[in-house]
DRENTORSE-17596 format. One record per residue (C-alpha): residue in one letter; x, y, z. Coordinates in steps of 0.001 Angstrom, whole numbers, plus 500000, padded with zeros to 6 digits. Each point is the difference from the previous one (the first is absolute). Example, Ala and Ser with C-alpha at 12.3 -4.5 7.8 and 13.67 -1.06 7.14 Angstrom:
residues 2
A512300495500507800
S501370503440499340
This chain:
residues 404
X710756602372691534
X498345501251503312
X501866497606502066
X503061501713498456
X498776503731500580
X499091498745503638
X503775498744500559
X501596503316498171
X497745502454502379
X500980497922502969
X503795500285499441
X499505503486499437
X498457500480503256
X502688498017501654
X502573502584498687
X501723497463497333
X502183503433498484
X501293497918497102
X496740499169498775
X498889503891500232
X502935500519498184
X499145498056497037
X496922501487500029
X501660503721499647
X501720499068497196
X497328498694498691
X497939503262500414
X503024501949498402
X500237497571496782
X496046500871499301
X501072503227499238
X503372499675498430
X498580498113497182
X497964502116498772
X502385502095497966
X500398497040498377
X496571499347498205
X500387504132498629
X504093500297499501
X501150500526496216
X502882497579501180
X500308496853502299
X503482498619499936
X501618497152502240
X502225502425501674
X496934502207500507
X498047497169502007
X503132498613502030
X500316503662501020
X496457499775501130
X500314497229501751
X503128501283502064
X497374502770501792
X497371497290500912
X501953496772500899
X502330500595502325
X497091502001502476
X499187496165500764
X503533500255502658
X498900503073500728
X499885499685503296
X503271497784500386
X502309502365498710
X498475503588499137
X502914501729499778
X501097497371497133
X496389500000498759
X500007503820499929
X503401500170497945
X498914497732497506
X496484501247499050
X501519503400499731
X502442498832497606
X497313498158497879
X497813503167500364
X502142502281498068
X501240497619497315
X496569499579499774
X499282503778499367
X503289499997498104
X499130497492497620
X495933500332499799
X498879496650498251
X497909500431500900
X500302502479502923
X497891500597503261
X497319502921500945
X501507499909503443
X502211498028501862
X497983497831502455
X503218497543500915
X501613502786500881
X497909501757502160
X499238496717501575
X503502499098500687
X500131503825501704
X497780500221502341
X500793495874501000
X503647500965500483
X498724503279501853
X497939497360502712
X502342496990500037
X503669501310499035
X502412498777502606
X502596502697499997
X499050503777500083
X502685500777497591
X497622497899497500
X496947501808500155
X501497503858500141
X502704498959497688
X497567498870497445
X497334502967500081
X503341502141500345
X501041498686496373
X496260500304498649
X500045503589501096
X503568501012498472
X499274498244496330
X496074500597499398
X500770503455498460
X502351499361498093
X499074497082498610
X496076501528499539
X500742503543499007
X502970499020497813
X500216496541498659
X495945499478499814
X499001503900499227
X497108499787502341
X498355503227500645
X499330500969503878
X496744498095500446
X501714496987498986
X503181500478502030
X497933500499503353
X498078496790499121
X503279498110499105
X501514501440503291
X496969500001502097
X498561496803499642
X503103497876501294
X500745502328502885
X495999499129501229
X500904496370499636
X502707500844502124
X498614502066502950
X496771497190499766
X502690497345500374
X501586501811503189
X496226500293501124
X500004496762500225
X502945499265502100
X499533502784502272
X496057498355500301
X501682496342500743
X503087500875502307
X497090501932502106
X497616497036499823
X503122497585501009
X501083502616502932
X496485499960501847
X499996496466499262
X503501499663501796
X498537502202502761
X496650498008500557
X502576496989500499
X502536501404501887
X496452501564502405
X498726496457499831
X503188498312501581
X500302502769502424
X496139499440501028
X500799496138500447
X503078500675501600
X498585502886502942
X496681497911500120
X503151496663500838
X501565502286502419
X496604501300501585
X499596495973500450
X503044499663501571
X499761502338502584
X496256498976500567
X501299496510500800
X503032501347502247
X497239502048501869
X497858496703500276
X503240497940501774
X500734502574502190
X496373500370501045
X499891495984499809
X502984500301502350
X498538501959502445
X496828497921500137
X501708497106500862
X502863501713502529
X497191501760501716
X497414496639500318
X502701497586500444
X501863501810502407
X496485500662502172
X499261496168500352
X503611498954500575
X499689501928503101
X496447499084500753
X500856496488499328
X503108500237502430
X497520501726502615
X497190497397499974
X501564496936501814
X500819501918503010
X497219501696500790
X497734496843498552
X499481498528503272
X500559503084502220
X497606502194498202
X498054497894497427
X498237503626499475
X503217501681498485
X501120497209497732
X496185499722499053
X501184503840498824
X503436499051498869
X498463497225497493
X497566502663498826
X502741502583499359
X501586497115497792
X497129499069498183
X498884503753499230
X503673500839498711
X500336497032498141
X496323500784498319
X501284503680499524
X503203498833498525
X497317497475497418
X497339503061499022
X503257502316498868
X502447497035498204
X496522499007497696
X499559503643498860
X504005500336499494
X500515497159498400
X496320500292497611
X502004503623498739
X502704497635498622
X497696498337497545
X500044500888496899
X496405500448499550
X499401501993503275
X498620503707499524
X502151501975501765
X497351502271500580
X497607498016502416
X502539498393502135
X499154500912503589
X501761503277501507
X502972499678501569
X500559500492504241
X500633503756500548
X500226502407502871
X496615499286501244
X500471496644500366
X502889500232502585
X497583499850502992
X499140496290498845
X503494499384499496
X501375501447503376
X496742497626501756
X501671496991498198
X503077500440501712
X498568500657503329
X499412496226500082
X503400498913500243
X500440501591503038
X501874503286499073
X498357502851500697
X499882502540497358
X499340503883500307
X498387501923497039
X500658503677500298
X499278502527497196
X500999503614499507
X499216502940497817
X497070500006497226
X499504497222498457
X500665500681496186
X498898497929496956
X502604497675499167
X500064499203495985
X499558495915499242
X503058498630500334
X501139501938503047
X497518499033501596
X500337496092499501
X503733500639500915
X499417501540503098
X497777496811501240
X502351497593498763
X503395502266501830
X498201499114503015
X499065496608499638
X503465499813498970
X501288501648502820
X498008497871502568
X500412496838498634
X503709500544500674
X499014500712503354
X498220497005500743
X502369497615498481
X503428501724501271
X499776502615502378
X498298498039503152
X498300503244500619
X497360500579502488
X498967502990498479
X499586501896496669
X499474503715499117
X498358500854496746
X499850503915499166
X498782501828496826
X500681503311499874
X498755502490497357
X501793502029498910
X499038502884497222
X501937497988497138
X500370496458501140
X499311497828502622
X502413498448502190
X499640496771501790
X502161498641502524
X499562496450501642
X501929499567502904
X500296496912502683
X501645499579503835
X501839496800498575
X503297498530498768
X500487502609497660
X503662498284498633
X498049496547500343
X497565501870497513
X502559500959497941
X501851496563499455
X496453498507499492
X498952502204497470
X503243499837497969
X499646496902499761
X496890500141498731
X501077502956497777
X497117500042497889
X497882501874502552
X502223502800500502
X500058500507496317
X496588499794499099
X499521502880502664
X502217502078498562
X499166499007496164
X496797501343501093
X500965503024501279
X502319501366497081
X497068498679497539
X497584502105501641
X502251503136499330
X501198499229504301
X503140498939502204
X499936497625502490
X502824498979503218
X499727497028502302
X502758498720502474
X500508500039503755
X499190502623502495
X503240500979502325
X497824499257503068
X498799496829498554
X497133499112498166
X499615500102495881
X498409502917497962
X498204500142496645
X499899503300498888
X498363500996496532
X498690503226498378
X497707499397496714
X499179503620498129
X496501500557499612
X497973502612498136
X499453502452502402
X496154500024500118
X498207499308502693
X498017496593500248
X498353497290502252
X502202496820500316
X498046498420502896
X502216501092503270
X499533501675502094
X502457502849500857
X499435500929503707
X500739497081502026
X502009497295500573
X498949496811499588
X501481497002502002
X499008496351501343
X501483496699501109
X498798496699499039
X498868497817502982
């Protein structure tokens, strides 16, 4: 017997909505047969009638327009024909206020407390000669059933619209949080990109450099194997920290800092090495620069030089920052091949898009292409915020130097 109680309380909790129906009717029958241990006169008729107000409640659910149409009818043959009769109409009310939370159409529910509303007087005042007490009770009762029935459905079609919602948030979440992924990993490959360009493109000419000068000048390729070995070791130390951000389990938020502003005196020496000598020159107050703008503006140049090295056959490179009071504009220029530059770096194509994918992301613009007196120029301006800041230049002079 406690097994079974176990077992009934668990299917209730799991929602079984046949099995609470049962149990309704079962809750109206304890009533409705009471009349019948105190009525003068219990007929057959009397308990079918009966019977048609608590059985059908069992489909209540199924159908409760049907359900509600034939308890009603039961319900006043039963008060009609009283043998025995009932204090109150419990089917009734219960077939109310279910077709009040689960009717289908609209028509159904308004239609139905429409008709209770039009034939209560009449049939209280007039057929039953109830006095007003009794006709606001008669009249009263169903129309709570009613409004606690609409209760109900308001209660659940709110509780299934934030539901809805907190789905419909949840898939947005996943999907921005998949996007934000995306575009992390696009910003990783064209960082990955320039890494490699940059370092690649630095020992290709170092490499092409040393067996000249290896017996000539054992000093310089000494200096042109070094130049190979620290680019190569550069290009190492940034791949392992891009490529550890693409693990799943990496904590984005103690992966070393990305190469900004500062760090373009470093980069500038780097290139120095292969020969090409490189002016830094750097205008205006220096302004903070928010994140990303700032990693884009190290990576336009390296960019921008890389090309150099690798197309132009330049002997010399220009790099200028100037701040402005709403963005800073950087222009790299070179004395080389500048349509040589051009045809190399279309061919390439993906530097020449990750500078400008840079740019526009950073709220910027940026134009490249060859000078009319020959050459190639990088120009880029990246917004900033307007406050002044320290970015590690210095604004008064112009720094230059050629690699021996």
């Amino acid at each position: 017997m406690r097994d079974r109680l176990r077992l009934l309380v668990a299917r209730l909790r799991k929602g079984d909505g046949y099995l609470l129906d049962v149990l309704v009717a079962t809750a109206v029958a304890v009533p409705v047969t009471v009349p019948f241990a105190t009525a003068p006169v219990v007929t057959p008729l009397g308990v079918v009638l009966n019977l048609g107000t608590i059985l059908p409640l069992i489909w209540r659910r199924r159908a409760p327009f049907a359900v509600m149409l034939i308890v009603a009818t039961f319900a006043m043959l039963v008060s009609a024909y009283h043998r025995p009769g009932q204090m109150l109409q419990y089917g009734a009310l219960v077939a109310i206020y279910t077709l009040a939370d689960l009717g289908r159409r609209r028509w159904q529910r308004w239609g139905v407390i429409s008709v209770l509303v039009v034939t209560t007087p009449p049939s209280s005042l007039l057929i039953k000669g109830n006095n007003a007490g009794e006709f606001m009770f008669t009249l009263l009762l169903p129309m709570c059933a009613f409004l606690l029935g609409m209760l109900a459905r308001t209660a659940r079609e709110r509780s299934n619209a934030l539901m809805e919602r907190s789905v419909r948030l949840e898939r947005e979440r996943e999907a921005d949080a998949a996007r934000a992924a995306a575009e992390e990993r696009a910003r990783i490959a064209r960082d990955m990109h320039d890494v490699l360009a940059h370092a690649v493109s630095i020992m290709v000419v170092q490499a092409e450099a040393g067996p000249v000068v290896v017996r000539t000048d054992p000093d310089q390729a000494e200096r042109a194997f070094d130049a190979i070995a620290d680019a190569g070791r550069d290009a190492m130390t940034q791949l392992r920290r891009m490529l550890g951000v693409l693990k799943e389990e990496q904590d984005f938020g103690v992966r070393a800092p990305q190469p900004t502003v500062s760090a373009l005196p470093d980069l500038l020496d780097q290139v120095r090495r292969t020969h090409l000598r490189v002016d830094l020159e750097v205008t205006g107050d220096p302004r903070a620069l928010p994140a990303d703008a700032d990693v884009a503006a190290y990576r336009i140049v390296q960019e921008a030089l890389t090309n150099t090295v690798k197309h132009a056959g330049a002997s010399v490179a220009a790099v200028r920052l100037h701040w402005k009071d709403d963005e800073l504009e950087i222009t790299v220029t070179d004395d080389g091949r500048g349509q040589d530059a051009a045809a190399g770096w279309r061919r390439g194509g993906d530097g020449l898009i990750g500078i400008r994918e840079r740019a526009i992301a950073c709220g910027g613009r940026a134009e490249v292409g060859p000078m009319q007196d020959g050459g190639f120029h990088v120009t880029a301006r990246l917004p900033h915020a307007g406050g002044a800041g320290a970015v590690g230049l210095d604004n008064t002079a112009s720094a230059s130097a050629v690699a021996s």
